[in-house]
Each structure stands twice: as structure tokens, then as C-alpha cells.
C-alpha positions in Angstrom: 16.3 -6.9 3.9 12.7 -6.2 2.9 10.7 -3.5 2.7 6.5 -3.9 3.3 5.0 -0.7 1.4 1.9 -0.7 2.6 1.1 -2.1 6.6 -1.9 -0.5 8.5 -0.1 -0.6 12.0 -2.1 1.9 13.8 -5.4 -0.6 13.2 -7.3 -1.6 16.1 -6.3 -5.6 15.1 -2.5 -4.7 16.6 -3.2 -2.7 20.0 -3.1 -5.4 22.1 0.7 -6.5 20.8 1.9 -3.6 18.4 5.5 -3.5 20.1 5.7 -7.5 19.9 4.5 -7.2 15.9 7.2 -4.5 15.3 9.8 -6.6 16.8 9.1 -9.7 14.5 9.3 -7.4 11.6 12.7 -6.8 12.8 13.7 -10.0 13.5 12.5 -11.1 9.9 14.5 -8.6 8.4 12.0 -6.2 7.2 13.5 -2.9 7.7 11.1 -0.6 6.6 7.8 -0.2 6.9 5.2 2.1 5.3 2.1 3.2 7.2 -0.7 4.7 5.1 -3.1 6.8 6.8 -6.9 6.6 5.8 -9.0 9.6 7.5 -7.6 12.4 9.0 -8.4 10.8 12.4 -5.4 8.5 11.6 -2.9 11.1 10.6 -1.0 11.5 13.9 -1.2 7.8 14.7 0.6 6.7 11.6 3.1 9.9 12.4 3.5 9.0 16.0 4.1 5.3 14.9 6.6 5.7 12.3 9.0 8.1 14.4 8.6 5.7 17.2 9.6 2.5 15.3 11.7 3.9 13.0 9.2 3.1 9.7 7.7 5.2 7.4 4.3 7.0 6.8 1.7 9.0 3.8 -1.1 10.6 4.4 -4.5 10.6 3.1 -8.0 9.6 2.8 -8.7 6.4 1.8 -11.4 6.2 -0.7 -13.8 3.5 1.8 -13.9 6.8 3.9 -14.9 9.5 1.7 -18.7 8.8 2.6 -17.5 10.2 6.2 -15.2 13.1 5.2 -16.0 16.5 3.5 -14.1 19.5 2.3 -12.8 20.5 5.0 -11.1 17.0 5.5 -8.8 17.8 2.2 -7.9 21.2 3.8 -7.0 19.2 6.9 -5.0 16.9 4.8 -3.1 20.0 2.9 -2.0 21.6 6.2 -0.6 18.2 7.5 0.8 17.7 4.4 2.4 21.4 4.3 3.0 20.9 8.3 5.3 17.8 7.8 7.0 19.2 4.6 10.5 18.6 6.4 9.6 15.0 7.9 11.5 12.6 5.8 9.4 9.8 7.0 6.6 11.4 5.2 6.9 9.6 2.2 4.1 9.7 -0.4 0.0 11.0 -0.4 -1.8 7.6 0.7 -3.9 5.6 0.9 -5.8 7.8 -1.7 -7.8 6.2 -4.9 -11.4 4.9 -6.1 -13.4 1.5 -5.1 -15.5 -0.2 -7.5 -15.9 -3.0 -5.8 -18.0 -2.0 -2.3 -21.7 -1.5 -3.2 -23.3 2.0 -2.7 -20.4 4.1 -3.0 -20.9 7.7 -5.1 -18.5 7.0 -7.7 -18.9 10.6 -8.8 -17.6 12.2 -4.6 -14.3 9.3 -5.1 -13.7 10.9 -8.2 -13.8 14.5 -6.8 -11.5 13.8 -3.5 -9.1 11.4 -5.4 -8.6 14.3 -8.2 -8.2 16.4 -5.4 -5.5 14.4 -3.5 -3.1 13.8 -6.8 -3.6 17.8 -6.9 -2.0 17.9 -3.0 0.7 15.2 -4.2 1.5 17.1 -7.1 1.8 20.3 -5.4 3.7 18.7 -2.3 6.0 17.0 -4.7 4.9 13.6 -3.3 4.6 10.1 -5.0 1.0 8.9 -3.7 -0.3 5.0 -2.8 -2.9 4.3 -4.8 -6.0 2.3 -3.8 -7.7 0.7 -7.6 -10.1 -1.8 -6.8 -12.2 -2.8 -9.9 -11.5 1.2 -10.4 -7.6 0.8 -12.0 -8.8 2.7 -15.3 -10.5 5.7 -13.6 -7.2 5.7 -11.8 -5.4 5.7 -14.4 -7.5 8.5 -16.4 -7.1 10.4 -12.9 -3.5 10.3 -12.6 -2.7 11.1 -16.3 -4.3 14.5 -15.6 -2.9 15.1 -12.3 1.3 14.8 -13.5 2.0 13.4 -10.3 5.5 12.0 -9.2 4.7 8.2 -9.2 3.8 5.9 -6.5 2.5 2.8 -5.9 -0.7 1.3 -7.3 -1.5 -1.2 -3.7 -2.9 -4.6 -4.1 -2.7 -4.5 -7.9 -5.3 -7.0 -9.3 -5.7 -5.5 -12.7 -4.9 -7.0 -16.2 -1.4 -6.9 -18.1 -2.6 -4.1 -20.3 -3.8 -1.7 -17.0 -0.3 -3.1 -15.0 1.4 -1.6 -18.3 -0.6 2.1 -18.4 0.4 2.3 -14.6 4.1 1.4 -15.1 4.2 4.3 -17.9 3.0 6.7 -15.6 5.7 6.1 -13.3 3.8 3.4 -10.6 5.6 0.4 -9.0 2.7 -2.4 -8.7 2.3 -3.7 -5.4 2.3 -7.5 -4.8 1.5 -9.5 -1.5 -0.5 -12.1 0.4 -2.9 -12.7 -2.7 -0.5 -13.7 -4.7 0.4 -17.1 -3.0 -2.9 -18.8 -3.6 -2.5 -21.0 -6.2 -5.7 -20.2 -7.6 -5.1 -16.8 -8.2 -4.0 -17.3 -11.6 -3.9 -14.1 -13.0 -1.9 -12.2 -10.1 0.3 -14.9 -9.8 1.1 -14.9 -13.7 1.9 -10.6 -13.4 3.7 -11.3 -10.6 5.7 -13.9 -12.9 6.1 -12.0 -16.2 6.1 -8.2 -15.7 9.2 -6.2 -15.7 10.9 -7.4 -12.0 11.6 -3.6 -11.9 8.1 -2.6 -11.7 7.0 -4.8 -8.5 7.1 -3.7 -4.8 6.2 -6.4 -2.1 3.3 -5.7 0.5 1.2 -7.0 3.0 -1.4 -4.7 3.6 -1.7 -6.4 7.0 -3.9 -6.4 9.0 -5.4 -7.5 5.9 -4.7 -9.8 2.8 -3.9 -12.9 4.6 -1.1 -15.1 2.8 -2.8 -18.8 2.0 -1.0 -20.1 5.2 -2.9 -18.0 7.4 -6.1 -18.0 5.6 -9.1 -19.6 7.6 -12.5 -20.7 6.5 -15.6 -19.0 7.5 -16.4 -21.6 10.1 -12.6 -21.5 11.4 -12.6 -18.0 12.0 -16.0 -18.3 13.7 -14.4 -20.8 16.4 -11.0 -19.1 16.3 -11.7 -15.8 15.8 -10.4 -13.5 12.1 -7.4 -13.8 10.3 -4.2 -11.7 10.8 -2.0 -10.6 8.5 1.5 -9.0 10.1 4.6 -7.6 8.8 6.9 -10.6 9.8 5.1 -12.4 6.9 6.6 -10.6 4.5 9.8 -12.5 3.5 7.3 -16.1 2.9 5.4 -14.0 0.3 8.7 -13.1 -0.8 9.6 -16.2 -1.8 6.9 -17.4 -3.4 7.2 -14.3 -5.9 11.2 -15.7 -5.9 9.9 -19.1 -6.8 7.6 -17.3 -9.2 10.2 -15.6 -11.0 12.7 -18.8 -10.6 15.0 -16.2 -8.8 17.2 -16.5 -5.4 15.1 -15.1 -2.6 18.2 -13.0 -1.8 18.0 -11.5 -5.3 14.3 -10.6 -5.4 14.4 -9.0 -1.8 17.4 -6.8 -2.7 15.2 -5.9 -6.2 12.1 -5.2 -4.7 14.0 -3.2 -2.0 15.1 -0.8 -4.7 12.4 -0.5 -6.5 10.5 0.5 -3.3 13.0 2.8 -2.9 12.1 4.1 -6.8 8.3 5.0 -5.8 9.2 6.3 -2.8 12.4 7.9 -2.9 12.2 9.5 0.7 12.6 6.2 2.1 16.4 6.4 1.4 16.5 9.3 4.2 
């Protein structure tokens, strides 16, 4: 069994086939699925989603969509957060972080409402999933002063040195479709040589394509974009298995528990 930690169900890519999606993550033998929210807009849909597939959820506001939220947003976020106290499918504070990486974002407002989400976390007793790009050492700074309970640090593309801070501070590193381009030497040589008990598998689909999916720019202008989907999650498995020269079995059952580590409401 597999578990993808962080799957964007409720995007606009999966309304036309959401049920059929779902049921091929069954089939595939992913059991569990966390949906992270990213604007209050997407709070109930990630709810509503997880109860009715039997998945998983967190709530927050994704740092690509602070430019459209304000203070009022966080206070929205701390009475969903206080409202769903009992929901065991509410699993962590997410998708909360910083971007360095989009152009003409106010590094300064990402700071504020990220410090401000690791304060809900804390205070709600919540692990949190952690958006980092080009950003993990902010993050880092930002979680050492917030004592939170873990998480996960999403889509980790950071060095061996920042992989290491985040692991001491109590984060899994999330690995997925980016990893199984052979050119991507660096992710693939984390996903090799870090502690096995430190990495959570992913697909952040829609998103993050595995290689076999990926399309040129001038195939998806004929064909239309890419789609990543939960069912793809045991092929990235194995290439981490083949990675780590382990049995697929093995890996799956590791990376199962270690989810399980970040995110201990998942065993409800």
C-alpha cells in the first residue's frame, strides 16, 4: 500500500473525472491520500473530498496565494482549524510556506502569514506541509521559532545540508515525479542517500509530472497539458526502490510509515 501526501484533488484539472481518478488510486493500491487546501475558498472542498473518498486533508494558505488573502483570511483559517478540531481526517496545517522562486512576490507578507500559520499549527497541535521553493532556509529559520510538531517539507529540492536542518526539526522530505528524470541529479542522489526514514512519497498531482508523462512544449500545444494523478504513485515508487537498490514492497511499506510519522492522524 502507498500513501501520496500531498494530491490537489479538488483542482479544476480533475472535475471532469474525479470519481474515475479516485478509483485508480484504489486500484493501484494507494490507500491514502492527503489533500492540501491552498486559500480559504478551498477549505470545504478538500473537507468534502476527503470524507467522501475516504482520504485525508490540512488546511491552509498556500504561499502563491497570499497576494489575494489578508488578515482576516488567517482568522478564517483559525476558526476552521478550531471548527474541525475533532475531524481525524484533518491531518496537518497545509499547504503553508514561502516561494522564492515566482517573480514579484513580497517576500516580507510570505514571511508574516507563514509565521503566522506555524503559530495556528502549534497552537492546534498540528504537523503542517510545508511549501520551500528556493525559500528552504527562511523555512527553516521560520520553523525553528515556531516549535511546531513536524510535517512534511513538499517537493523537497534543497541541498543535503537544508534536507538535514529539516529532518532535525522533525520534517519527513517529500519525494515524487521529479525525481525520475534522470537529469535531475541532485534530487535523485537525496532520494538515494538520505536516512530511508526521513522520505515520504508524493505526487503533487495535478502537477509534477513523472518523466513518462512529461510532454514538450509543442506536444502539449497539440495535445493539450500534462496530468499528473494519484494512480502514478507506485511507478515513482519504484524508481526511488531502484534508487535505493530496495524491493518495491519494502520501500512502499517504509515510506507508508514514515507518512504515518509526519502525520500521525493518518493512523485514525
Amino acid at each position: 500500500m502507498f500513501i501520496d501526501t500531498h494530491c490537489h484533488l479538488d483542482a479544476a484539472e480533475f472535475d471532469a473525472d474525479r470519481d474515475a481518478v479516485a478509483a485508480r488510486a484504489a486500484q493501484a493500491a494507494v490507500t491514502s491520500i492527503v489533500l492540501p487546501a491552498v486559500d480559504v475558498r478551498s477549505f470545504e472542498a478538500v473537507r468534502a473530498l476527503a470524507h467522501r473518498f475516504g482520504h485525508a486533508y490540512a488546511l491552509g494558505i498556500h504561499p502563491l496565494a497570499v497576494g489575494d488573502a489578508d488578515a482576516a483570511d488567517l482568522d478564517r483559517l483559525e476558526a476552521a482549524l478550531a471548527a474541525q478540531r475533532d475531524d481525524p481526517r484533518l491531518v496537518a496545517v497545509g499547504e503553508i510556506g514561502l516561494d522564492g522562486f515566482v517573480p514579484g512576490l513580497d517576500a516580507d507578507r510570505l514571511e508574516r502569514f507563514c509565521a503566522a500559520q506555524l503559530e495556528l499549527a502549534r497552537r492546534h497541535a498540528l504537523p503542517v506541509i510545508l511549501h520551500s521553493r528556493r525559500a528552504v532556509d527562511r523555512v527553516v529559520k521560520l520553523l525553528r521559532r515556531a516549535g511546531v510538531p513536524g510535517g512534511i517539507a513538499h517537493a523537497f529540492n534543497g541541498s543535503e545540508q537544508q534536507a538535514r536542518a529539516l529532518i532535525e526539526l522533525g520534517c519527513k522530505l517529500g519525494f515524487g515525479g521529479a525525481m525520475t528524470f534522470e537529469r535531475a541529479l541532485r534530487i535523485r542522489e537525496l532520494a538515494a542517500t538520505l536516512p530511508l526514514g526521513a522520505i515520504v512519497l508524493e505526487t503533487d498531482a495535478p502537477d509534477i509530472p513523472p518523466q513518462w508523462l512529461y510532454r514538450t512544449a509543442g506536444a502539449r500545444a497539440l495535445h493539450g497539458p500534462m496530468r499528473n494523478e494519484p494512480a502514478e504513485l507506485p511507478r515513482i515508487a519504484a524508481v526511488l526502490a531502484a534508487l535505493r537498490g530496495l524491493p518495491l514492497d519494502a520501500l512502499a511499506a517504509a515510506t507508508t510509515d514514515n507518512a504515518r510519522v509526519a502525520l500521525p492522524r493518518l493512523l485514525a
